[in-house]
C-alpha positions as CSV (number, residue, x, y, z in Angstrom):
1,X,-214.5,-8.7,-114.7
2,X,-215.9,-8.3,-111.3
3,X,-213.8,-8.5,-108.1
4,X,-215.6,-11.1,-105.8
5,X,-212.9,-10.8,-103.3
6,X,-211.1,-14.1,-103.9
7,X,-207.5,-15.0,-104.4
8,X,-206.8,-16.5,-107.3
9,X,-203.6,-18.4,-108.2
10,X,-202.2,-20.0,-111.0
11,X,-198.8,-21.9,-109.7
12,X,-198.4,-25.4,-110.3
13,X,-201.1,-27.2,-107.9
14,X,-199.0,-30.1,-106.9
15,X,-196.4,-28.1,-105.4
16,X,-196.5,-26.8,-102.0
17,X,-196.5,-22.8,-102.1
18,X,-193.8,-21.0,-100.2
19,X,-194.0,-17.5,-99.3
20,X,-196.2,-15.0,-100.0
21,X,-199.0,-17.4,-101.0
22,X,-198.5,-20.0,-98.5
23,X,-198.8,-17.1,-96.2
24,X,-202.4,-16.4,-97.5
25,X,-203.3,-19.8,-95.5
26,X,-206.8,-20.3,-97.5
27,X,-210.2,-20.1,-95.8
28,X,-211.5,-22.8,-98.4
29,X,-210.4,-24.6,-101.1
30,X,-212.6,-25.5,-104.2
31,X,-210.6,-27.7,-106.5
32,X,-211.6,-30.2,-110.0
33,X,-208.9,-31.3,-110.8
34,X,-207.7,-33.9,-113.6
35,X,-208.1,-37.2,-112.8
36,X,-205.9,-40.3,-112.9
37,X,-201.8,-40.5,-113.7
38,X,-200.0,-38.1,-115.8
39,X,-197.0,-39.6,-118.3
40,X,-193.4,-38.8,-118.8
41,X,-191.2,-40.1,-121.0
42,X,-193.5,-43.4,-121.1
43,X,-193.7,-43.6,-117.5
44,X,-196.5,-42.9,-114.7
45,X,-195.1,-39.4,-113.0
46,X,-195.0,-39.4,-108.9
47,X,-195.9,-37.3,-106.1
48,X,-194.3,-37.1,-102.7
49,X,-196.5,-35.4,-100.5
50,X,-194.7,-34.3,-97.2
51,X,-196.7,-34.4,-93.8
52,X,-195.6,-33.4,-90.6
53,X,-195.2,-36.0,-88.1
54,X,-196.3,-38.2,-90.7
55,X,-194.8,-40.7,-93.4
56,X,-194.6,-39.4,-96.7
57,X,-197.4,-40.1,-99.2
58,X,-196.5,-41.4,-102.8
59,X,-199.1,-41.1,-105.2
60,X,-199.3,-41.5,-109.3
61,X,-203.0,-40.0,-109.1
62,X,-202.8,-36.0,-110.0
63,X,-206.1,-35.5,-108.4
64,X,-205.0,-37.2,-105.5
65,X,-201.8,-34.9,-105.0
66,X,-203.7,-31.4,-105.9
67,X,-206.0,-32.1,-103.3
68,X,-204.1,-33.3,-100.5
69,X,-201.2,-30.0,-101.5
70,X,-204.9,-27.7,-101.4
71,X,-205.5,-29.0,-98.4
72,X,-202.1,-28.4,-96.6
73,X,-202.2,-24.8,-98.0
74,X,-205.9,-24.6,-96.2
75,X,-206.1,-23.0,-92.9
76,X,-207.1,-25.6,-90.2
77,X,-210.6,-24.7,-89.8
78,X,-211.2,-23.8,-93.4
79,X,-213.9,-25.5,-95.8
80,X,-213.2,-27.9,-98.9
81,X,-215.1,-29.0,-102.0
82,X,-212.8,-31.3,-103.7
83,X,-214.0,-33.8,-107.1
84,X,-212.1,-36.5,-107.3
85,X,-211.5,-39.5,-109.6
86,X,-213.4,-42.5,-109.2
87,X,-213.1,-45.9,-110.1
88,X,-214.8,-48.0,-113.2
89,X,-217.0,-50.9,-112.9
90,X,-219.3,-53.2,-114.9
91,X,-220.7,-54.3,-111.3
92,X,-221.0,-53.9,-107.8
93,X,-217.9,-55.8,-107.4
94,X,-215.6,-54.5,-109.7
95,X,-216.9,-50.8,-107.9
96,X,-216.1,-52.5,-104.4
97,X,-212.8,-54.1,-105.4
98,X,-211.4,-50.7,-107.0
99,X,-212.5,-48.6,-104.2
100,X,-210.5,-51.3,-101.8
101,X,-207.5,-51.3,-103.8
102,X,-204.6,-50.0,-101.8
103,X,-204.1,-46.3,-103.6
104,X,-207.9,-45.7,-103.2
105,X,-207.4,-46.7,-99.3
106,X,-203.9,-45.1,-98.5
107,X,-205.6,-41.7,-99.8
């Protein structure tokens, strides 16, 4: 394996990072993460995803946690390439509504 320089991790991605990682303050963040909600015990799992000076977020869509924990753990003039979930559509519409509906918009 070559060493391109890069710090890799493998912590659990919807968790802020304390410590020595947190510390690393990343110079970009390149993330795919899984898309859409994640179930437990027959029940959509939850996020809460702390901001300072801000409300909290709450959010059922991993992608949508992963990203916006990458983010925070991003230095403030870092560089992101995030792909996240879309929605589905037969038509124009259905694409419109979906990408109006209040998760889609809070995010």
């Amino acid at each position: 394996m070559v060493d391109q320089g890069f710090k890799v991790t493998t912590r659990d991605a919807t968790k802020l990072q304390r410590g020595a990682v947190a510390a690393l303050e990343a110079d970009a963040v390149i993330a795919n993460p899984p898309f859409g909600a994640v179930r437990e015990g027959g029940k959509s799992k939850s996020w809460t995803i702390e901001e300072y000076g801000q409300p909290d977020f709450h959010t059922t869509a991993i992608d949508h946690a992963i990203a916006l924990r990458a983010l925070q753990q991003m230095k403030d003039d870092g560089r992101a390439v995030l792909l996240l979930g879309g929605v589905k559509g037969e038509t124009q519409d259905d694409l419109r509504k979906g990408y109006r509906a209040q998760s889609k918009r809070e995010f």
